[in-house]
GUFIPA-225684 format. One line per 8 residues: number of its first residue (from 1); for each residue x, y, z of C-alpha. Coordinates in nm, 4 decimals. Layout:
NUM	X:Y:Z  ... $
***
This chain:
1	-2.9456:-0.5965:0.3628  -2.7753:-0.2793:0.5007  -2.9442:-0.0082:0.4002  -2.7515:0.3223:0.1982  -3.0416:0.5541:0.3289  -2.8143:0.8006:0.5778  -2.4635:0.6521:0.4092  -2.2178:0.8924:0.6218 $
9	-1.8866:0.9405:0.3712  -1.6507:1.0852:0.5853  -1.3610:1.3336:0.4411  -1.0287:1.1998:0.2531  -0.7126:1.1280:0.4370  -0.5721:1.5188:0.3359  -0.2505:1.4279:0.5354  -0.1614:1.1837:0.2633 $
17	-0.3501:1.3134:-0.0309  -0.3260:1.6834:-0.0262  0.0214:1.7906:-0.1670  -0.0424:2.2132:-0.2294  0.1866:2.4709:0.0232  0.1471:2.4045:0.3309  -0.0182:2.0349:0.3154  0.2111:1.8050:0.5393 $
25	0.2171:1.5427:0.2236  0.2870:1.8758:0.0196  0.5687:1.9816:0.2181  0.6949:1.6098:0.2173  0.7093:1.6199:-0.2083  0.8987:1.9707:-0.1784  1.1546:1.8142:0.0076  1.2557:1.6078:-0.2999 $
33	1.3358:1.7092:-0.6490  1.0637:1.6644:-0.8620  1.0074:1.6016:-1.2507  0.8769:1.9045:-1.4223  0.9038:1.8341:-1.8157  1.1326:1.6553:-2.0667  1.4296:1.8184:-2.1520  1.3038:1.8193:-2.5306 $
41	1.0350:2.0137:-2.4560  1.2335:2.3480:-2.3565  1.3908:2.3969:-2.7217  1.6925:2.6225:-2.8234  1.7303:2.9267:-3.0145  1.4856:3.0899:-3.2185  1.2540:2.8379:-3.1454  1.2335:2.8434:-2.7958 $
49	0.8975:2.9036:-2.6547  0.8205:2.9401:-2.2407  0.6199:2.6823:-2.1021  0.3353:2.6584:-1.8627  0.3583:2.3995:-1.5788  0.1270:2.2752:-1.3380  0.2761:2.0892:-1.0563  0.2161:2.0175:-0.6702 $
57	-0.1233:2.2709:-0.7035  0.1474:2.5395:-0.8090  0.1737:2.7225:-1.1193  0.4992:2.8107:-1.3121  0.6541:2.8899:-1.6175  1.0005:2.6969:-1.7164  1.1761:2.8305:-2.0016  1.5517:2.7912:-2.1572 $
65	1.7675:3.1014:-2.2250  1.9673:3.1575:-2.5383  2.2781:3.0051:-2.3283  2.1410:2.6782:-2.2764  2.0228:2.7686:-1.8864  1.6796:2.6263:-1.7609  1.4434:2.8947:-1.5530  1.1215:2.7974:-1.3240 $
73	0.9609:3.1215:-1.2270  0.6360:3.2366:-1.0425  0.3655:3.2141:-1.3557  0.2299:3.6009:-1.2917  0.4761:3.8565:-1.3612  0.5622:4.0510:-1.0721  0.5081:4.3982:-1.1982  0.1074:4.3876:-1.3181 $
81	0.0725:4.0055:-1.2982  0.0803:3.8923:-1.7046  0.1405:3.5385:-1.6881  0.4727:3.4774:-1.8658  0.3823:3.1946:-2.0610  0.3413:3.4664:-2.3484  0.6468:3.5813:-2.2553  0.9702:3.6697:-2.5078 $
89	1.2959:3.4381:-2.4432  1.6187:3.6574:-2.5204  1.9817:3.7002:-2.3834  1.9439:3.7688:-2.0024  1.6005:3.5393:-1.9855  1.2033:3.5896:-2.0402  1.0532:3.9501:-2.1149  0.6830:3.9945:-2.0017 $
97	0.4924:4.0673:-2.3214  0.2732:4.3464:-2.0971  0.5759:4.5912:-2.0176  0.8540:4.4309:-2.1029  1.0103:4.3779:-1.7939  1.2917:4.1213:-1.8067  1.3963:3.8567:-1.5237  1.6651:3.5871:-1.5496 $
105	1.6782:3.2301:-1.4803  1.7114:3.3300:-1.1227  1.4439:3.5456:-1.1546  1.6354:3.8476:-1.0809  1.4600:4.1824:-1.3105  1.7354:4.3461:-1.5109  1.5439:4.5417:-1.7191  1.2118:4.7838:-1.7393 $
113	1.1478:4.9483:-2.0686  0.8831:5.1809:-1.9477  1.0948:5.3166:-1.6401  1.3457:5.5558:-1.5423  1.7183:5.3228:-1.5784  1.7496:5.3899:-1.2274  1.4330:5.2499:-1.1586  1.5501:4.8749:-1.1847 $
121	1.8364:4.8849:-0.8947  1.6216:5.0970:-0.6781  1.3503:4.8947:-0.7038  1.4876:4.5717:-0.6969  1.2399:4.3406:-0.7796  1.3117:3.9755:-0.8295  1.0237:3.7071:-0.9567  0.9943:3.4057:-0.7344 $
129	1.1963:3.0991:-0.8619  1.2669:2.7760:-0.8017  1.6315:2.5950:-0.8419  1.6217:2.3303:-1.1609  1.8572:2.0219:-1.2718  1.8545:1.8832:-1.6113  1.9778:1.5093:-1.5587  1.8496:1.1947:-1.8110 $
137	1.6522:1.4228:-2.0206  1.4376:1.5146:-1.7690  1.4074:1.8891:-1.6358  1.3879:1.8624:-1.2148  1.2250:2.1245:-0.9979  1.3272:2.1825:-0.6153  0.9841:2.3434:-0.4735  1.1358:2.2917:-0.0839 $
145	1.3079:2.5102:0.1669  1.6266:2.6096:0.0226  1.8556:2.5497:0.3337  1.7187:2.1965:0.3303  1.7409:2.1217:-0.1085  1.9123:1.8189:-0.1414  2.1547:1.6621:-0.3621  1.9720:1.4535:-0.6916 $
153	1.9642:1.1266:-0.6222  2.1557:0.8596:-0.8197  1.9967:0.5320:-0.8338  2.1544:0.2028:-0.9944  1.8989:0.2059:-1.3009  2.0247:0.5799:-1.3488  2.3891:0.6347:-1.2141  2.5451:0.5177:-1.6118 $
161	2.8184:0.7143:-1.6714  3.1484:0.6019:-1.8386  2.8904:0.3408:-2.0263  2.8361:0.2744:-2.3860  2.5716:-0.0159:-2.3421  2.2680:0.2242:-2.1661  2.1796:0.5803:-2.3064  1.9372:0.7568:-2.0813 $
169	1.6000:0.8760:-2.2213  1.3631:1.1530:-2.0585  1.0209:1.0369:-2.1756  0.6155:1.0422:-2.1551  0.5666:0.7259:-2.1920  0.2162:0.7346:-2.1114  0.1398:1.1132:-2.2373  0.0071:1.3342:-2.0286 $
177	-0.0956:1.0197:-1.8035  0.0921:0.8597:-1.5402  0.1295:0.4362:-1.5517  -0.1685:0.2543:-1.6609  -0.3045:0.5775:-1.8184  -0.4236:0.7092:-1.5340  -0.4777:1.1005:-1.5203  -0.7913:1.2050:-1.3073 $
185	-0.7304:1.1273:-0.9684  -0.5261:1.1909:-0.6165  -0.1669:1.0516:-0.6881  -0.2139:0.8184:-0.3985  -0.4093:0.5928:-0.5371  -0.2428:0.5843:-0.8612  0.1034:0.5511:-0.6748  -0.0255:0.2972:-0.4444 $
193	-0.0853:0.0445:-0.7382  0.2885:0.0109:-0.7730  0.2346:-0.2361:-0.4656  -0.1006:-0.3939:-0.5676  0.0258:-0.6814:-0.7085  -0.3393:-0.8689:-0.6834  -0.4726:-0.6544:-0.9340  -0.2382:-0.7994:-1.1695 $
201	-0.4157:-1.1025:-1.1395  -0.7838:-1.0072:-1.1109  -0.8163:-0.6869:-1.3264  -0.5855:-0.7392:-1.5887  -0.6506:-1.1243:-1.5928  -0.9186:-1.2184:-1.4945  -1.1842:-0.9525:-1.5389  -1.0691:-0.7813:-1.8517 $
209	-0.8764:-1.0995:-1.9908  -0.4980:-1.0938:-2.0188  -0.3884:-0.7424:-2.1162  -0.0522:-0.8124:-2.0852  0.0546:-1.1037:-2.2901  0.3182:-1.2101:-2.0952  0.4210:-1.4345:-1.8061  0.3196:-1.1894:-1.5794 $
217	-0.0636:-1.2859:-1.6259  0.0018:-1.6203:-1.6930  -0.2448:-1.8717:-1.6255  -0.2438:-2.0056:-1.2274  -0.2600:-1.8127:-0.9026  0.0658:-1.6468:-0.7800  0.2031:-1.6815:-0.4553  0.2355:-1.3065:-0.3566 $
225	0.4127:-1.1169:-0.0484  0.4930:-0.8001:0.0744  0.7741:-0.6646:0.2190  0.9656:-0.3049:0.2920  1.3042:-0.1967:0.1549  1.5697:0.0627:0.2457  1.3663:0.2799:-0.0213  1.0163:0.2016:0.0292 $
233	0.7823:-0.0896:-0.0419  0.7789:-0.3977:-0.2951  0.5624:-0.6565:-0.3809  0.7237:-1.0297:-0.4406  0.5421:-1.2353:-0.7072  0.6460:-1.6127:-0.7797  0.4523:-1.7967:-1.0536  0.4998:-2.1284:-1.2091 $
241	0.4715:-2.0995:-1.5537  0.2534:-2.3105:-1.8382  0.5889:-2.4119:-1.9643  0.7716:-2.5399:-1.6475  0.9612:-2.1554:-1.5828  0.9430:-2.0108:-1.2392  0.8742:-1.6253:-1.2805  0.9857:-1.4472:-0.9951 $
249	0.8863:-1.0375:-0.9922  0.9513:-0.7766:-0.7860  0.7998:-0.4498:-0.8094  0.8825:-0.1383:-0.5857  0.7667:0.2342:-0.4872  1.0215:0.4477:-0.3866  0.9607:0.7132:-0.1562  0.8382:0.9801:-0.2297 $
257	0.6621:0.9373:-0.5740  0.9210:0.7176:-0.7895  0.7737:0.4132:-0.9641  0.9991:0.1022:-0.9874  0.8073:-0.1566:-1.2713  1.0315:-0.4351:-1.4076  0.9089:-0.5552:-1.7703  0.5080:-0.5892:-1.7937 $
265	0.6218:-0.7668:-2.1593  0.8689:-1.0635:-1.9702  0.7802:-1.3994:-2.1958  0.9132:-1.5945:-1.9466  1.0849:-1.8613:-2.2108  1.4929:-1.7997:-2.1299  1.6295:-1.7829:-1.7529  1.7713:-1.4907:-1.6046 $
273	1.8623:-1.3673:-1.3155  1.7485:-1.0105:-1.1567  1.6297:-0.7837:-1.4892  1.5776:-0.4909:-1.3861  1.3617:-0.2176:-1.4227  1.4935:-0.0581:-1.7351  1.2449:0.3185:-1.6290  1.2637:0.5101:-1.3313 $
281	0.9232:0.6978:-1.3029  0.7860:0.9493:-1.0968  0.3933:0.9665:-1.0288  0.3586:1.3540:-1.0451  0.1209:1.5497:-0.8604  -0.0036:1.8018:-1.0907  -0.2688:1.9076:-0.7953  -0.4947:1.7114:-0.5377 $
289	-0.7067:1.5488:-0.8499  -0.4836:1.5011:-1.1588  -0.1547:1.3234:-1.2100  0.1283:1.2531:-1.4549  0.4268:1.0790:-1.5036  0.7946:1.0906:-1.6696  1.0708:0.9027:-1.6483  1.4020:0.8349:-1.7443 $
297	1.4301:0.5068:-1.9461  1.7743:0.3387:-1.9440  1.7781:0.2140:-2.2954  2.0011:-0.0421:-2.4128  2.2195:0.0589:-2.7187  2.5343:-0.0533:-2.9055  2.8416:0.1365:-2.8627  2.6350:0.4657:-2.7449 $
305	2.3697:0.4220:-3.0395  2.0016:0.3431:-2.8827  1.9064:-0.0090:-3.0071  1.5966:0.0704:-3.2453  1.3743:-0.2348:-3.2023  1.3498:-0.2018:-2.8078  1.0726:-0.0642:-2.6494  1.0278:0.0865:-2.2577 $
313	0.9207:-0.2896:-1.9987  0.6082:-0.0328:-1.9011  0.5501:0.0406:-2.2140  0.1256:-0.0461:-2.1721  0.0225:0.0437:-2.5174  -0.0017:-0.2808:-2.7044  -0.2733:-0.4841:-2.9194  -0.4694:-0.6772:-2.6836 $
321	-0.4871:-0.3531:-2.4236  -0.6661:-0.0637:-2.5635  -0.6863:0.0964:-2.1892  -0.4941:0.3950:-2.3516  -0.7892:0.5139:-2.4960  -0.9487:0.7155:-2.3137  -1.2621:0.8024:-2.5402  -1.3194:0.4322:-2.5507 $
329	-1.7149:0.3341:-2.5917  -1.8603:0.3475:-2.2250  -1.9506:-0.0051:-2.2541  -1.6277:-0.1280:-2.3963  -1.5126:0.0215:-2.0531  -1.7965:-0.1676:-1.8489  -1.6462:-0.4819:-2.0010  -1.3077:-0.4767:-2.0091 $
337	-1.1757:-0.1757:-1.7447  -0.8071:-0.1185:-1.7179  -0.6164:0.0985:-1.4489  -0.7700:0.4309:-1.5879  -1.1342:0.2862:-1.5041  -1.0376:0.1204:-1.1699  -0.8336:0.3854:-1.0333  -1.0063:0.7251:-1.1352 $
345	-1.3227:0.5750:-1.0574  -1.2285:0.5928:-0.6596  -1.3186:0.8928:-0.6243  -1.1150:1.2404:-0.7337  -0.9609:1.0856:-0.3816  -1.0186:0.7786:-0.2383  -1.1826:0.8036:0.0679  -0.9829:0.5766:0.3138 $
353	-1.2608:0.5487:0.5806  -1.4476:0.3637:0.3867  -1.2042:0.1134:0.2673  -1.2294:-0.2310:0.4256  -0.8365:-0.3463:0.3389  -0.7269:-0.7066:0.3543  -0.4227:-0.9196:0.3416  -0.3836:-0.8797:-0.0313 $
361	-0.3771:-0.5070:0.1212  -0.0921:-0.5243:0.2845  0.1499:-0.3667:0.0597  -0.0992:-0.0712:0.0359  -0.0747:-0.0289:0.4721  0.2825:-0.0869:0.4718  0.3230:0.2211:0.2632  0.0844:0.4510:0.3826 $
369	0.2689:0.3945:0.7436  0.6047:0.4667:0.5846  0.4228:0.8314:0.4142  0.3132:0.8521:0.8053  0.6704:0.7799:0.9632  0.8022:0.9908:0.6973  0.5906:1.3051:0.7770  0.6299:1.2769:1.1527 $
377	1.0609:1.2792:1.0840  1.0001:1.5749:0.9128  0.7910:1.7189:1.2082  1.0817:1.6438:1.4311  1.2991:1.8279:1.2146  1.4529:1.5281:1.0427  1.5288:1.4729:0.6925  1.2322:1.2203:0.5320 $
385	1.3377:0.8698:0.3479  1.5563:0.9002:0.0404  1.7121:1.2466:0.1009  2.0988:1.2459:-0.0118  2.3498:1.4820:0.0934  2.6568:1.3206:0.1031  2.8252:1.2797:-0.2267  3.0435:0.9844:-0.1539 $
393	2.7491:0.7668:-0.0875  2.4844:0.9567:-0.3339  2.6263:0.6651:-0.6247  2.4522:0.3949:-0.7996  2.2150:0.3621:-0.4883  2.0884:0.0012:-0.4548  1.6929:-0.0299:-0.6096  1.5200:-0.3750:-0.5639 $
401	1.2703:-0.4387:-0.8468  1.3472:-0.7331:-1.1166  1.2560:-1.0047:-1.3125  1.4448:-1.3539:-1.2374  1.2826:-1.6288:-1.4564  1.3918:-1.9890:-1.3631  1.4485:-2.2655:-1.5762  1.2222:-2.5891:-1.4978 $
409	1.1082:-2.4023:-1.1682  1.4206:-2.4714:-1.0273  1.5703:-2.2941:-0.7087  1.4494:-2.1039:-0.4449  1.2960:-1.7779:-0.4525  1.5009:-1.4656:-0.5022  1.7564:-1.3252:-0.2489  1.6484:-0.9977:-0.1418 $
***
């Protein structure tokens, strides 16, 4: 026995898990554009309503003008500190409900009721903002230096234009969670499941019984590697199916924070070769213990019109998995725990020097050096992984996570 009398737990890894100002992971997520809400949620018109966001240990208010343009401002108004969620959305941008003062989607103030007109040049007071992009129904946030913002990067699943088989979809698919339902945690550990591949096998197999349905927790043991990419990390999964199919899977996490998950739902019955993911998702620091997650979902439709009986490949919530739930009976969640349980239960953050990693682990090393090697370019001055700036290359950008199911377990594995 080793006894837990004078059990020492020594302090998180903050240089991957902390992400506010200042924090070198923090820094490292400002270089990137990040997610802030769906495009849906910012209405127009009359309607239109400001709307409080939490994200990277920040607080902000994002709003859409009578034009059609997107603001991200400082929450506290800059003349007594109101926050400007209760703000009014007019011509020229939001009015603080306090004293009316106005400011613009660049946060510029044009107006101040209760001063002399002269007052507003002289003074010239401008709320801090952040530059947006609306792109796939999603409304992006650049948090970083602004000599260094970057250009939005187009990935394959993403980069559709000119087509009339894929509409692009900003969505929640998991709420206010991020994959799995996960919501209560460091983002680390939550991203880091993207290439844990063994806990498709043990928790949603063989402890909770299959949650998935699918060929992805068929019966059998997987073979199971790991391996890096020009964008990050992926796991490679090759099972031999009940009915003589090979099912070969490929899941991959994108630096910084972008989740690639080919269909949890593949059957497994017709051969095909490299599905892939149909969602690009972004695990979204809200602050150093809570997460989210949106995404753009390529979904297939018929000349331009979404197909109606499709549904997202990470789409978790189904029958036999009731891990959405997150007021499930405390015993239910004792006997059959999903990622919520498993993940959140780590600890606000996981505490790394206590972890005893294996080689089922190594996709999990492999990408915490790559968050290492990526912080120390930065410290040299260098851009991280990922960042575009030319335009000529910034199209249809090569991602590497699919489904290829083989008929009769024929072939080899997968090219890379």
């Amino acid at each position: 026995m080793k006894s837990r009398y004078g059990f020492h737990v020594p302090a998180a890894d903050n240089s991957l898990a902390l992400v506010g100002p200042g924090e070198p992971m923090g820094e490292l997520m400002r270089r990137y554009w990040q997610p802030l809400c769906l495009s849906d949620e910012l209405a127009d018109g009359d309607a239109s309503l400001p709307r409080r966001q939490r994200i990277l240990c920040e607080d902000l208010v994002v709003f859409r003008d009578p034009s059609g343009q997107v603001g991200c401002l400082e929450l506290h108004c800059a003349h007594r500190g109101t926050s400007l969620e209760y703000g009014q959305i007019e011509a020229g941008g939001i009015r603080c409900c306090y004293h009316g003062w106005l400011f613009g989607t660049d946060g510029q103030c044009t107006d101040m009721p209760c001063e002399e007109p002269a007052s507003v040049a002289k003074m010239d007071v401008w709320q801090p903002a952040y530059p947006v992009h609306e792109f796939g129904g999603l409304v992006f946030v650049y948090m970083g230096p602004p000599e260094l913002q970057p250009l939005f990067p187009m990935y394959d699943i993403i980069d559709v234009a000119g087509r009339d088989d894929v509409v692009l979809r900003g969505m929640r698919i998991w709420d206010d969670h991020s994959v799995g339902f996960v919501r209560d945690c460091n983002w680390l550990q939550a991203f880091e499941n993207i290439v844990d591949a063994y806990h498709l096998v043990q928790l949603h197999a063989a402890t909770s019984g299959d949650q998935f349905g699918s060929s992805v927790t068929a019966p059998g043991a997987p073979e199971i590697d790991f391996e890096e990419t020009p964008l990050g990390v992926r796991y490679h999964m090759v099972r031999e199916l009940p009915n003589g199919n090979r099912l070969e899977r490929f899941g991959e996490a994108c630096l910084p924070n972008i989740m690639l998950i080919p269909s949890i739902h593949e059957p497994g019955t017709e051969a095909k070769s490299e599905e892939r993911a149909t969602e690009m998702s972004f695990c979204v620091p809200v602050d150093n213990e809570t997460i989210c997650a949106l995404s753009i979902v390529a979904w297939p439709a018929k000349d331009g019109v979404p197909l109606e009986d499709w549904k997202p490949g990470t789409d978790t919530v189904t029958d036999i998995r009731p891990g959405n739930l997150r007021g499930r009976p405390y015993e239910e969640k004792q006997r059959r725990p999903d990622d919520m349980e498993a993940q959140e239960s780590q600890r606000r953050i996981a505490v790394h020097g206590l972890e005893h990693l294996g080689r089922s682990d190594v996709g999990v090393a492999m990408l915490r050096q790559q968050f290492r090697d990526a912080l120390s370019a930065m410290e040299r001055g260098e851009d991280p992984p990922n960042i575009q700036r030319d335009p000529a290359t910034n199209k249809s950008i090569p991602t590497h996570a699919w489904n290829t199911v083989r008929a009769g377990g024929a072939g080899t594995k997968a090219a890379e």
